[in-house]
C-alpha positions in Angstrom: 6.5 43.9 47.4 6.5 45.8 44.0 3.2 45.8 42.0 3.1 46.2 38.0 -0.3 47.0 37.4 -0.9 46.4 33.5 -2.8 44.4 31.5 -2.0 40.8 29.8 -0.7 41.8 27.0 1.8 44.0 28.2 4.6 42.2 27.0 7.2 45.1 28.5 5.5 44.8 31.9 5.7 40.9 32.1 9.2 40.9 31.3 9.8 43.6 33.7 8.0 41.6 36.5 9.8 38.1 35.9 13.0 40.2 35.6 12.6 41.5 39.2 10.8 39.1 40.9 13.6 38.0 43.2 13.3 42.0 44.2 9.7 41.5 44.5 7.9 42.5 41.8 4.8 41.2 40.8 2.9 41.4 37.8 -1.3 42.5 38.6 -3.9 42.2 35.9 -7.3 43.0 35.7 -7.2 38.8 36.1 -6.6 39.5 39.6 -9.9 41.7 40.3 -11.9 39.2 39.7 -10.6 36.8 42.7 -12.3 37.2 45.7 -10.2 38.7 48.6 -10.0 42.5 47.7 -11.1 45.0 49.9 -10.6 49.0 50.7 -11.4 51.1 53.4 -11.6 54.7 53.2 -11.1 54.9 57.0 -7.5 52.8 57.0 -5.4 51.9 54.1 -3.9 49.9 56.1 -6.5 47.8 56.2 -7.0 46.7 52.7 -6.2 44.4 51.2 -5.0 43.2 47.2 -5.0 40.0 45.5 -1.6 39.1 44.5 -1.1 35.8 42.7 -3.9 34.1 44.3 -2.4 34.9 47.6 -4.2 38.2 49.8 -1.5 41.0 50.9 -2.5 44.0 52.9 -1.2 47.2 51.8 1.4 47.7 54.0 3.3 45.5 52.3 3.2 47.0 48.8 6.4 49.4 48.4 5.4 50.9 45.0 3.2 50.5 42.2 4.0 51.0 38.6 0.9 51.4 36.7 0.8 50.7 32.6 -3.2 50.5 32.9 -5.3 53.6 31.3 -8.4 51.5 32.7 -9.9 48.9 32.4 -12.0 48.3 29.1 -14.6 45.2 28.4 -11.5 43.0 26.9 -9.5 42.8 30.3 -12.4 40.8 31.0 -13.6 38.2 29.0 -14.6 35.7 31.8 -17.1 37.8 32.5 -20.7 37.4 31.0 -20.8 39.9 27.5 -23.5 42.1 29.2 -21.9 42.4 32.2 -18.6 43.6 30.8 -18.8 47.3 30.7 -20.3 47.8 34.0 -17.3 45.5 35.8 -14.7 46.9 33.9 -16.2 50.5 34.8 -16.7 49.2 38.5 -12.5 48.0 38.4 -11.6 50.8 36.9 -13.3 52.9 39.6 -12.3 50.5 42.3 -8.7 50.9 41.0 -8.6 55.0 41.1 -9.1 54.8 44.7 -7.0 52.4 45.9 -4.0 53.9 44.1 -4.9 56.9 45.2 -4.9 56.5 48.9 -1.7 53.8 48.6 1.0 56.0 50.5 3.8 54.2 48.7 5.3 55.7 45.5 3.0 55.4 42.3 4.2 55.8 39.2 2.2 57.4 38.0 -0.5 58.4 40.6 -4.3 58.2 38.8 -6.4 60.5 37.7 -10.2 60.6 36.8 -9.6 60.2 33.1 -6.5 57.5 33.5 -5.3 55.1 35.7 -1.6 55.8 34.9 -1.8 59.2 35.1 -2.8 62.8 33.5 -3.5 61.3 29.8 -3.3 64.2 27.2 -3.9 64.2 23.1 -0.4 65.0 21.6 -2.1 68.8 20.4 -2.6 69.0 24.3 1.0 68.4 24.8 2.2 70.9 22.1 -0.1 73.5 23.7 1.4 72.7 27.4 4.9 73.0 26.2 4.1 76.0 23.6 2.4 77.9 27.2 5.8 76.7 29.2 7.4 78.8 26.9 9.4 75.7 25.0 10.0 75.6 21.5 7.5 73.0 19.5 7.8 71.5 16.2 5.3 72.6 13.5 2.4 70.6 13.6 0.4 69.9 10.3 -2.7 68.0 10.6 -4.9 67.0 7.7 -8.8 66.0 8.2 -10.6 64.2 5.6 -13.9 63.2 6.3 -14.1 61.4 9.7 -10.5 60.8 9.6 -7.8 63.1 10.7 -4.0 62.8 10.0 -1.2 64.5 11.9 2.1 64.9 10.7 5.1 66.9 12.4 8.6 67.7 10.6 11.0 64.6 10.9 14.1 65.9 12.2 17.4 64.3 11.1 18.1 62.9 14.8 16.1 63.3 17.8 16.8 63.3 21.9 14.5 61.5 24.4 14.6 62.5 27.7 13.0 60.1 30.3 12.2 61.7 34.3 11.8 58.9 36.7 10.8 61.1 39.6 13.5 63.2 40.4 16.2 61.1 38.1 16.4 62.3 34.4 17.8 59.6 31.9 19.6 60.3 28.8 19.7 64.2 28.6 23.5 66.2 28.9 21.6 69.8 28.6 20.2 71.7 31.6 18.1 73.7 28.7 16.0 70.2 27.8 16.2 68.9 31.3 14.8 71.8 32.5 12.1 71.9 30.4 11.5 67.6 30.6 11.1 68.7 34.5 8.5 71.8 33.8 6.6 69.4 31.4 6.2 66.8 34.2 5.4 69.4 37.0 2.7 71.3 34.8 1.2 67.4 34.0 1.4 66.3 37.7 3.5 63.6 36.8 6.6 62.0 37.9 7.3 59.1 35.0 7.5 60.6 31.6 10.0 60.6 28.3 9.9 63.8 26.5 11.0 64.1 22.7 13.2 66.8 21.5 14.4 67.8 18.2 18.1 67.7 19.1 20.4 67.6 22.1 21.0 71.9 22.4 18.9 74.4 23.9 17.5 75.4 21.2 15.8 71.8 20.1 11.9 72.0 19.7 9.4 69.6 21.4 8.1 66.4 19.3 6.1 64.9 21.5 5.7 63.0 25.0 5.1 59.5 26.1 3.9 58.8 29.3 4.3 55.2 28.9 8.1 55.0 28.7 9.8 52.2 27.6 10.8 49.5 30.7 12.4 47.7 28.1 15.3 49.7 28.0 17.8 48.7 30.9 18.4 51.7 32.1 15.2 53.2 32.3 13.8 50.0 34.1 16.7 49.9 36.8 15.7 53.9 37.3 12.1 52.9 38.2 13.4 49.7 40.5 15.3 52.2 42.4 12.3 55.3 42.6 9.8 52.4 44.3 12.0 50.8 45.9 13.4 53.6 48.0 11.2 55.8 50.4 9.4 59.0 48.9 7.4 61.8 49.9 4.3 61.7 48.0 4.4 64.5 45.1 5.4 65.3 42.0 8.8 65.8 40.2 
């Protein structure tokens, strides 16, 4: 079984999950924590257990888990009483960073302290990662007036995106960019990323990143079908 941890209105990752269902992919809200039936234990994954359209699974049987959660926030659960919303959704959230943590199949992407799906950074954290790793980056204007600031970056005429899905890179014909999409995601500790350029040559500057890339797109969704449903060493691209 393939999990898509998201939350419910994650349009993308519902159609994702009732695309591949016959391939065993299930769609996991924070819905699901609130059945009874979950349970982990620091001693043996093995031995907990998840809550999987009302049915209980032990971990064993998940092959991969594709998370589109940052965390859980007090409107993933309404069903629970207003002032008890921020200390569940805290207690999910923190329930959730373990238990993907210690899953030994492949994650995409693996938790952190700050975010479920992975090392979350501003987009001036991201310039100052790729402007360290020695990449080209756009010029970045950003404009602050009063409590309210405004970035802007220089439109170029046509941009490339390059998506890594572990070790697979989608949509890039240059060793320059895909070389640089792969230090990005090593110095991020991330294996599931797109990365914007400014053009498709080796001398293109860096936009921006999304670690949310679109599962929309065919290609990109077949990519991560194939990274969890195949067996991987835990790591990063």
């Amino acid at each position: 079984m393939i999990l898509v941890l998201a939350n419910r209105w994650d349009r993308a990752a519902q159609q994702f999950a009732d695309r591949y269902r016959p391939r065993g992919v299930r769609l996991v809200t924070p819905d699901d924590l609130s059945h009874s039936g979950w349970s982990y234990s620091i001693q043996d994954i093995a031995r907990s257990r998840a809550i999987v359209a009302g049915s209980s699974i032990d971990s064993t049987r998940i092959r991969g888990v594709l998370t589109r959660l940052a965390r859980v926030s007090e409107d993933d659960v309404p069903h629970i009483v207003p002032d008890d919303r921020t200390y569940v959704a805290a207690e999910m959230s923190a329930f959730l960073l373990a238990w993907l943590s210690a899953l030994p199949c492949p994650v995409l992407n693996r938790p952190t302290p700050v975010c479920l799906s992975g090392g979350w950074r501003r987009h001036e954290q991201w310039v100052h990662m790729a402007f360290r790793l020695g990449i080209p980056v756009a010029p970045l204007r950003q404009r602050v007036n009063l409590s309210r600031a405004r970035r802007t970056a220089a439109a170029p005429p046509s941009s490339v995106s390059v998506t890594l899905v572990g070790q697979r890179l989608l949509g890039c014909r240059n060793a320059g960019l895909a070389a640089r999409t792969r230090a990005l995601a090593r110095a991020a500790g991330i294996d599931f990323l797109t990365v914007r350029f400014s053009g498709g040559d080796v001398g293109s500057a860096f936009l921006d990143v999304d670690a949310w890339p679109d599962i929309a797109s065919d290609e990109i969704a077949s990519a991560v079908l194939d990274y969890l449903e195949r067996e991987h060493p835990q790591g990063h691209a």
